[in-house]
C-alpha positions as CSV (number, residue, x, y, z in Angstrom):
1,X,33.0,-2.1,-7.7
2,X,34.1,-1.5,-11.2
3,X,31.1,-0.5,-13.6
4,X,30.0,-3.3,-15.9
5,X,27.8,-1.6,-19.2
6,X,25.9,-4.9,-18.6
7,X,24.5,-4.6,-15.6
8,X,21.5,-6.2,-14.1
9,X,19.3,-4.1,-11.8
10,X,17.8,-7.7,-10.0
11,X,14.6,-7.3,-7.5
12,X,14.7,-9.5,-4.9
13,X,10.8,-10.5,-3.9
14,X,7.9,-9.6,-6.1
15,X,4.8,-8.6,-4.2
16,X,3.5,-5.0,-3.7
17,X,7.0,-3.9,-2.8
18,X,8.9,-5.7,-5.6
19,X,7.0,-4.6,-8.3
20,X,6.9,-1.1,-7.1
21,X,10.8,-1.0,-7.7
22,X,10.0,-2.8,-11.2
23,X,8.0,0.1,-12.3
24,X,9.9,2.8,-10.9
25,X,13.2,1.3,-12.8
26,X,11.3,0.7,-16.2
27,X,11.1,4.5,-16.4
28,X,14.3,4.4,-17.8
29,X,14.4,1.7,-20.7
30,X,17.8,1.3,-21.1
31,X,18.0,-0.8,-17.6
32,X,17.7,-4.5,-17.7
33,X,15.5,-5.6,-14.8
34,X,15.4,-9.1,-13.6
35,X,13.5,-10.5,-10.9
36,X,13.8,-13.3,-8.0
37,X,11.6,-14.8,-5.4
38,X,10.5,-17.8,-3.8
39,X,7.4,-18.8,-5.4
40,X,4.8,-16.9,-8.3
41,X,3.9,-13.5,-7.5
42,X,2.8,-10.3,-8.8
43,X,6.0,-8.7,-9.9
44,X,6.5,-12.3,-11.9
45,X,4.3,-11.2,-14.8
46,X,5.5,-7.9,-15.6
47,X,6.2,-7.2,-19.4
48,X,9.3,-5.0,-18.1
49,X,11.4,-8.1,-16.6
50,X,14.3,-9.3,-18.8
51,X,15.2,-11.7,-16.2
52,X,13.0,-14.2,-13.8
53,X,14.1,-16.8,-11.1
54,X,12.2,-19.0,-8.9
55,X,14.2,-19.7,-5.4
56,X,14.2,-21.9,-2.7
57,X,14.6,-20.5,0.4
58,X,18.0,-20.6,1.4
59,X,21.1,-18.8,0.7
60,X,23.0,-21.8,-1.9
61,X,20.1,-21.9,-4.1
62,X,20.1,-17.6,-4.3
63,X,23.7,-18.1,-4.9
64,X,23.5,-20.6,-7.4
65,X,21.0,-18.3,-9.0
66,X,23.1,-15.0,-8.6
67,X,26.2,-16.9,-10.4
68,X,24.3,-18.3,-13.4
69,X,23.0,-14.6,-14.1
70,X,26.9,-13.1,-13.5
71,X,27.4,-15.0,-16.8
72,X,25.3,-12.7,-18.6
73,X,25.8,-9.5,-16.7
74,X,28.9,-8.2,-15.2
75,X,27.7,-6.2,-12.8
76,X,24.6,-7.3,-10.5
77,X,22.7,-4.6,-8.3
78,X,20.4,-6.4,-5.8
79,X,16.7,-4.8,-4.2
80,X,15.7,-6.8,-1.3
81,X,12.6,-6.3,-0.4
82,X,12.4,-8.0,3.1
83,X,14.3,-8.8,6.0
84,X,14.7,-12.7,5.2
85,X,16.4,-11.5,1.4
86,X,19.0,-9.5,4.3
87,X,19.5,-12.2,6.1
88,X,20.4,-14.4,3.0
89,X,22.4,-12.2,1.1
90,X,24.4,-11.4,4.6
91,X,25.6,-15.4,4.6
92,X,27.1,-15.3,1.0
93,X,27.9,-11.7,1.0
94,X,31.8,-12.3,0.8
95,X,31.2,-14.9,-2.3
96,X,29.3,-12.6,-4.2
97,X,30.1,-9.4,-3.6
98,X,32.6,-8.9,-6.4
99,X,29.7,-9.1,-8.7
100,X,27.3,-8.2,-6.9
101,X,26.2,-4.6,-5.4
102,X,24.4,-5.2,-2.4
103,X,22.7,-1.9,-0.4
104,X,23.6,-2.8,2.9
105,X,26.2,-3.8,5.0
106,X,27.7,-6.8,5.9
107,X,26.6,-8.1,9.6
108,X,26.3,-4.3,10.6
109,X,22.8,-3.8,8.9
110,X,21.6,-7.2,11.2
111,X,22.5,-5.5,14.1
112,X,21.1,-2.4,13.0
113,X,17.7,-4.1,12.7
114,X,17.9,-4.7,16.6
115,X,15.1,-2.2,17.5
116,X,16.7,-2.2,20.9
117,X,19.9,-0.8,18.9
118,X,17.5,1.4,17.0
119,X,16.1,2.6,20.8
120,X,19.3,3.4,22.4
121,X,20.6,5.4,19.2
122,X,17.3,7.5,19.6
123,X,17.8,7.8,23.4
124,X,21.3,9.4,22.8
125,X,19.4,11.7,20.0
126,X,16.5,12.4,22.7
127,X,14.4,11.1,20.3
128,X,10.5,10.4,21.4
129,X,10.2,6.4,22.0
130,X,7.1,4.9,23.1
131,X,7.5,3.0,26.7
132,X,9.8,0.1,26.3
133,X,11.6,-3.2,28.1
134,X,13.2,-5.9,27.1
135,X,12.8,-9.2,27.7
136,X,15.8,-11.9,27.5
137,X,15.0,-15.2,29.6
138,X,11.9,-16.6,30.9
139,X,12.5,-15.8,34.3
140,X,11.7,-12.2,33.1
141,X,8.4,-12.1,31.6
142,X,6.2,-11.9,34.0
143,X,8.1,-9.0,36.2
144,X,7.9,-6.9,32.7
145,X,4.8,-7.7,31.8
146,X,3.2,-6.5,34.9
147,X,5.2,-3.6,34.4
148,X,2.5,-2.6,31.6
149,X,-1.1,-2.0,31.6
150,X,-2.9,-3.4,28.6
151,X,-3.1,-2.5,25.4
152,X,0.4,-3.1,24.7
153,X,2.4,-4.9,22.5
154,X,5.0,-7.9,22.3
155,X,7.5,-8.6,19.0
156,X,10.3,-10.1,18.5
157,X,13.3,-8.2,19.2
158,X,14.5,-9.0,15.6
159,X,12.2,-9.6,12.8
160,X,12.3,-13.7,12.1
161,X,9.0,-14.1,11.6
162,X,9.6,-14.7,7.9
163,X,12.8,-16.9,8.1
164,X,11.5,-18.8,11.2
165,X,7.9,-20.1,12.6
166,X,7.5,-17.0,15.0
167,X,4.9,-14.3,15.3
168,X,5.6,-11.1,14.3
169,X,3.6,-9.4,16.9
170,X,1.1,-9.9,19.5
171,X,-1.2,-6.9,21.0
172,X,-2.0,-7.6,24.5
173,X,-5.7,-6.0,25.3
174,X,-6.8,-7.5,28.7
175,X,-4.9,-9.7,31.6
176,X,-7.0,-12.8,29.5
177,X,-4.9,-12.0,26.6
178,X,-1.8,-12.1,28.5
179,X,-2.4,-15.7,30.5
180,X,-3.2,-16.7,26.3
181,X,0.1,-15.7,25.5
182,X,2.4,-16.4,27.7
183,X,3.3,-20.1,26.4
184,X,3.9,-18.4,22.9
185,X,6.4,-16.0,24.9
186,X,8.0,-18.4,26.8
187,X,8.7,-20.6,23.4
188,X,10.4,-17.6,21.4
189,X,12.6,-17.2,24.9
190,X,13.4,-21.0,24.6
191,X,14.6,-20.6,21.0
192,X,17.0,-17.3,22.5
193,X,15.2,-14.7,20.7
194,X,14.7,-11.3,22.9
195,X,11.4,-10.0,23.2
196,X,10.7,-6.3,23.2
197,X,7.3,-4.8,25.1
198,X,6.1,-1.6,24.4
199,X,3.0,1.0,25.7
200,X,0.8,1.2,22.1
201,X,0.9,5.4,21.2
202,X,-2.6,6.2,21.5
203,X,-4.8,7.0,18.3
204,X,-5.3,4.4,15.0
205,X,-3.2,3.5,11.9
206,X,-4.0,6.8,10.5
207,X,-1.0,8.4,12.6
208,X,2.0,7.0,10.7
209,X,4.5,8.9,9.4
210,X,7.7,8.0,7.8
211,X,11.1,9.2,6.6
212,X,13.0,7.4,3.7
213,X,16.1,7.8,1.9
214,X,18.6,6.4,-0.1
215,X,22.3,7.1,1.2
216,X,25.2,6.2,-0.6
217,X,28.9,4.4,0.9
218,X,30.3,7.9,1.7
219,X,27.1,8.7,4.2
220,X,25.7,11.1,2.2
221,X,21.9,11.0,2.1
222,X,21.5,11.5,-1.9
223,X,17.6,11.0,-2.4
224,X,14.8,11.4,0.6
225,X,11.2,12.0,1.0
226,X,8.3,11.9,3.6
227,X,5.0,10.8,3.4
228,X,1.8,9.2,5.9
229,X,0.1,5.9,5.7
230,X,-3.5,6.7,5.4
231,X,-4.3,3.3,6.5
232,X,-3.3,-0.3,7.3
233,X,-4.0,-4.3,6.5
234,X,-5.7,-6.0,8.3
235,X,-5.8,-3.9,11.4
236,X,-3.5,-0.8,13.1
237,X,-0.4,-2.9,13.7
238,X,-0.4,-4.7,10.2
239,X,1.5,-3.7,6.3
240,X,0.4,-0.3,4.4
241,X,-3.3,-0.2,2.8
242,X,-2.9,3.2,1.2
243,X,-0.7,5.9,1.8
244,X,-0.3,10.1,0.9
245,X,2.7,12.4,0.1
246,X,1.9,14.6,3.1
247,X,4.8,16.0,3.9
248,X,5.6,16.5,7.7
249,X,8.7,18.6,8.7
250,X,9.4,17.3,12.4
251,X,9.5,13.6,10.4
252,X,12.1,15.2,8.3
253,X,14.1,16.3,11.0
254,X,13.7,13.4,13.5
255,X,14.5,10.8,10.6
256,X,17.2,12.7,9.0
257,X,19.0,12.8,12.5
258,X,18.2,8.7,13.5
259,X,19.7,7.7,9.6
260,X,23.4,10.2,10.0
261,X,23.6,8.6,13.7
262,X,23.0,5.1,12.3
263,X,26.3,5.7,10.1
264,X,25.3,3.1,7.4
265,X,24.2,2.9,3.7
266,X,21.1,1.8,1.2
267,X,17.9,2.4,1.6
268,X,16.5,3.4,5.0
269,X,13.0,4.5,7.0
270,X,12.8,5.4,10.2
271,X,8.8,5.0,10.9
272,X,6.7,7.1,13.7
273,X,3.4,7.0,15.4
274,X,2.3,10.7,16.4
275,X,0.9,10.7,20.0
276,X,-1.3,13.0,20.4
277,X,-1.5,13.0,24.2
278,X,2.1,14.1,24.0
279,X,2.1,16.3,20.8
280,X,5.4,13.9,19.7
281,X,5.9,11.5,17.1
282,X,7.6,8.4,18.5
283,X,10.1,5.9,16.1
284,X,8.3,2.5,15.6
285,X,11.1,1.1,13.9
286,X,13.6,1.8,11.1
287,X,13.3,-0.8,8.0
288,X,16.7,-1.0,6.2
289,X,15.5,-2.3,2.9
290,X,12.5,-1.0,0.9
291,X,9.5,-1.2,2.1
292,X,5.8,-1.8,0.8
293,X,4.8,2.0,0.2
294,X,7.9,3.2,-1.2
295,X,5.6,3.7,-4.4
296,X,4.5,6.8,-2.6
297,X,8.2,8.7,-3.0
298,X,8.4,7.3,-6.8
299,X,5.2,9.3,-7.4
300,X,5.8,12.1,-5.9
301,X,9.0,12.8,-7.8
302,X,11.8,11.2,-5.7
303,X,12.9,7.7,-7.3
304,X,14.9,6.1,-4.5
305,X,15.7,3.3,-6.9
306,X,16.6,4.9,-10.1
307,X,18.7,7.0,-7.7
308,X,20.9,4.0,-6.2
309,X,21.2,1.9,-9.7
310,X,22.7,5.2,-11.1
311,X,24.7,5.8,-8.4
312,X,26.3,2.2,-8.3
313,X,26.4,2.3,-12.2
314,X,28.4,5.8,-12.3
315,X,25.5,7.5,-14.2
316,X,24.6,11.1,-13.1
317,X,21.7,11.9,-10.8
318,X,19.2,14.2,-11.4
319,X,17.8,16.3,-8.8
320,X,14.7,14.8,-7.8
321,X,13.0,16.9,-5.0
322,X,9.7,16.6,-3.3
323,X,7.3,18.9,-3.8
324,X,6.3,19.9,0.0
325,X,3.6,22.7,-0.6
326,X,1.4,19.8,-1.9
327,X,-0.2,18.7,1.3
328,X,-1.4,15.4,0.6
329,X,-1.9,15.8,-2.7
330,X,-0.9,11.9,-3.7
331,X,-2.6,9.2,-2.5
332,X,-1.2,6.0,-3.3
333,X,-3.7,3.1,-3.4
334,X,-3.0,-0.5,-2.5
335,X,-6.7,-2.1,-3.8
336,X,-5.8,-5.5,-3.0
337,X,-5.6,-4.6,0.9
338,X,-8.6,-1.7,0.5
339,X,-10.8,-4.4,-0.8
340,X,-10.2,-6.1,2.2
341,X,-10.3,-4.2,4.7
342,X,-13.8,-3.3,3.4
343,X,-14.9,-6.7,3.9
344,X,-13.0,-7.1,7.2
345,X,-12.9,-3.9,9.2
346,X,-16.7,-2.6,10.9
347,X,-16.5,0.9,9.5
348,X,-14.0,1.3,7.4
349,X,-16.1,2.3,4.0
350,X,-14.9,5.8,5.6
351,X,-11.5,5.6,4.9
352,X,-12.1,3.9,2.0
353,X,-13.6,6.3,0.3
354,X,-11.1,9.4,1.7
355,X,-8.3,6.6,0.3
356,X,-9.7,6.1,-2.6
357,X,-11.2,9.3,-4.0
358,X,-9.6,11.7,-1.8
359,X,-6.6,14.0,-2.6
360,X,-5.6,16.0,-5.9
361,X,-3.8,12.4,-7.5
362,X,-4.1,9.0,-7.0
363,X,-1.5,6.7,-8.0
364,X,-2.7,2.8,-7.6
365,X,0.2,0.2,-6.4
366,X,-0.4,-2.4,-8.9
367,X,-2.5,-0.8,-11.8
368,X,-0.7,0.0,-15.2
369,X,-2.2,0.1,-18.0
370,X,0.6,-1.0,-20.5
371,X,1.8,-3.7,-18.0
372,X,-1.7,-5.1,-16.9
373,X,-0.5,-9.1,-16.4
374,X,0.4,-7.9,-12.4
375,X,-3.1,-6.4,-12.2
376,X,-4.7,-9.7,-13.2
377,X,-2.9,-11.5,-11.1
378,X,-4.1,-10.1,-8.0
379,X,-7.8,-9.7,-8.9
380,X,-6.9,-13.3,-8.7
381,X,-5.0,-13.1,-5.6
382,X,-8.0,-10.8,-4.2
383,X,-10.6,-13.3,-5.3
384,X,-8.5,-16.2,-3.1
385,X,-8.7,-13.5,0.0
386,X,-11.9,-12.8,-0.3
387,X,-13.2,-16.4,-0.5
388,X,-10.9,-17.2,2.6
389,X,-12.8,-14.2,4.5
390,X,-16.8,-15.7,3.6
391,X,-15.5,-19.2,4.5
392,X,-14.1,-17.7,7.7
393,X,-17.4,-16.1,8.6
């Protein structure tokens, strides 16, 4: 794509993740940063945006959008920030990608987001997986269910939940949650999407690890770091809470391996669960787009995003390594999920306070001082949740 001095570094989604990518860009002032989304959120109110857009959600009104900006900027390089922006962008990829950078590839990064794709590539690596089948018709379920004893888990082969009414997992504890689920199987079979059922790697959300990269169109892996999620929202299986820099070498290794084999570009993470029955840490999944914790890279030296707008816009890189003798020196704090988990989560205070106050640096997801609208907008966001959770009870 020829290099436009115009260009528009455009953020597609504006919670947690969004705004991360925001911040991380306004490090370098000469960038104009626009944003897009479906409805008001927190990246909405930063003081760094140039450009805002309200969406609906469907892929002629994010075109529509994208061709009323290419008047102003020659040269538009998209962040998604979720696997529904993917799926939209895929349909008009061909109508906008002379103007547009996008960091995936067209249909391949769809079928990369398979996890039974992501399984099989791990199985040629002999990569650790946990215990998994695959369900495709109804006439299945029950023969693979039985072939698991609870706690397990059932998803989606392919993440819809956020394009389609569909849950985004279900964690099976006893035969009583099974029989409750079944109908809500069955339907998701109906509609033809594959279910996946897999053992749950013993030990709590404290075991994640993850790998994440940016790799450029020639394959080469320009920009990668490693860190652990302390903790999760609202329970083991949910989104990041609060997350460290701990830097793991096997993760390295095993993540490094999974992206070159996946022979695609943007920006990737392969995620683990360590088992500690089996001393092995076992991919969960590999995200193809930027996910919520990506913060935890940016302060720990490595800018992902900085990285691929330079890249795109023919500006030199800087090296931009992380520091691995710092064991868990950064802890990056998400308050708006801590909060809750608090309230939510029988004795959690424990890792709140280890989140919170422990390590040598803490870096808070939303907090800036000389960009405080986002901030205030989720103490009003947190006030909602919390007022949700005492009517609940």
């Amino acid at each position: 794509m020829p290099y436009n001095k115009k260009s528009l570094a455009l953020v597609f989604g504006g919670h947690v993740n969004g705004y991360s990518i925001v911040r991380e860009l306004s490090k370098d002032s000469s960038i104009n940063i626009g944003l897009i989304a479906h409805e008001r959120c927190i990246g909405m109110f930063s003081n760094n945006l140039r450009e805002r857009k309200i969406v609906e959600r469907n892929s002629l009104s994010l075109k529509i959008a994208l061709e009323e900006l290419r008047e102003i900027y020659g040269t538009i390089v998209i962040f998604p920030t979720s696997d529904a922006h993917i799926v939209l962008l895929n349909e008009i990829y061909d109508e906008i990608c002379d103007f547009c950078f996008l960091p995936f590839e067209k249909n391949k990064t769809i079928r990369l987001s398979n996890k039974r794709v992501q399984y099989d590539i791990c199985q040629e690596l002999d990569l650790p997986i946990p215990k998994t089948k695959y369900i495709k018709a109804n006439n299945e379920l029950n023969t693979v269910l039985d072939m698991f004893k609870p706690p397990f888990i059932v998803k989606p082969i392919l993440r819809k939940d956020q394009t389609k009414e569909l849950f985004r997992n279900v964690i099976i504890s006893s035969e009583k949650d099974k029989l409750e689920h079944t109908g809500l199987f069955k339907e998701s079979l109906d509609q033809g999407i594959e279910l996946v059922v897999s053992e749950i790697v013993p030990g709590d959300d404290t075991n994640i690890f993850a790998y994440t990269c940016y790799v450029d169109k020639s394959g080469s892996i320009k920009s990668e770091w490693v860190g652990k999620k302390l903790t999760q929202y609202p329970n083991n299986f949910g989104v990041v809470s609060s997350a460290s820099s701990e830097f793991n070498e096997v993760v390295l290794e095993q993540g490094r391996s999974l992206v070159i084999a996946m022979d695609t570009y943007g920006i990737i993470e392969p995620e683990f669960r360590y088992d500690p029955l089996e001393k092995k840490y076992k991919l969960m999944e590999v995200n193809l787009r930027s996910m919520m914790w990506h913060g935890v890279g940016a302060c720990s030296g490595v800018n992902l995003h900085l990285d691929l707008f330079y890249d795109v816009t023919n500006k030199p890189l800087s090296e931009r390594v992380q520091d691995v003798k710092c064991k868990d020196e950064i802890h990056w704090v998400l308050m708006l999920h801590e909060i809750s988990n608090v309230l939510t989560r029988p004795g959690y205070f424990k890792h709140f306070k280890y989140n919170v106050f422990g390590g040598k640096k803490r870096c808070w997801a939303i907090y800036s001082r000389s960009d405080i609208k986002p901030f205030l907008y989720s103490i009003y966001l947190l006030c909602r949740r919390i007022s949700r959770i005492c009517l609940k009870r």
